[in-house]
N, C-alpha and C positions, 0 to 999 in steps of 0.2 A: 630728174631724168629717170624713167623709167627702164631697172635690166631687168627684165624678164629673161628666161631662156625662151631660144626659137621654141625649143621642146616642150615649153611646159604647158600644163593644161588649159592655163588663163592665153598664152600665143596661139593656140591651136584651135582651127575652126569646130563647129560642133557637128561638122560633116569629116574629121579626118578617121582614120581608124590606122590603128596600131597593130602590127602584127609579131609577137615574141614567140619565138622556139626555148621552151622551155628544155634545159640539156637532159633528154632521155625520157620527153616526158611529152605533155598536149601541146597545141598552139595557144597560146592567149589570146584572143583577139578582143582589143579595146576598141569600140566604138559602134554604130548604127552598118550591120550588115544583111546582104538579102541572101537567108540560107534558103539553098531548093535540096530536096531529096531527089534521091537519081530518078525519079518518077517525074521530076520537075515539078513536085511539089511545094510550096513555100514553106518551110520550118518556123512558127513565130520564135522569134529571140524575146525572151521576156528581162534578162538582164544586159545591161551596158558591157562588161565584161565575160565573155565567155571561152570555155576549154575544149578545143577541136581535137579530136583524137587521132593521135597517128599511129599507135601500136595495132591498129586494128581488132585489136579483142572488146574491145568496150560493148559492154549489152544497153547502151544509150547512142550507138553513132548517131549523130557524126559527133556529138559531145563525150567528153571525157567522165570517165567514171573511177580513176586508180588505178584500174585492171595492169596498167604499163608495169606500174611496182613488179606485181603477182605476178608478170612472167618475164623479169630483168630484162624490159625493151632495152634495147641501146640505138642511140642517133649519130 
């Protein structure tokens, strides 16, 4: 008999995507997503896993670059 968790990555279609709030920090997002820039432009995602940025200082939006550190975001 097979226990997989529902969670894990071999259960999980390869159409789901993950999203983690990192505490005081980016979003993680696991899986295949369609970024637009506010222009409605398409962003190519070149890795499976990427870092959304919510401090808003990043000079990569909408990707995370550290910057949260440098000015003690808090969530």
């Amino acid at each position: 008999m097979n226990k997989q968790s529902h969670n894990s990555p071999e259960a999980r279609g390869s159409d789901d995507v993950e999203v983690v709030a990192c505490a005081d920090g980016p979003l993680l997002v696991r899986g295949t997503i369609n970024l637009r820039s506010s222009d409605g432009e398409p962003i190519p995602q070149s890795r499976r896993t990427v870092a959304l940025c919510r401090c808003g200082v990043s000079d990569i939006k909408p990707f995370c670059d550290g910057t949260h550190k440098l000015v003690n975001f808090k969530a």
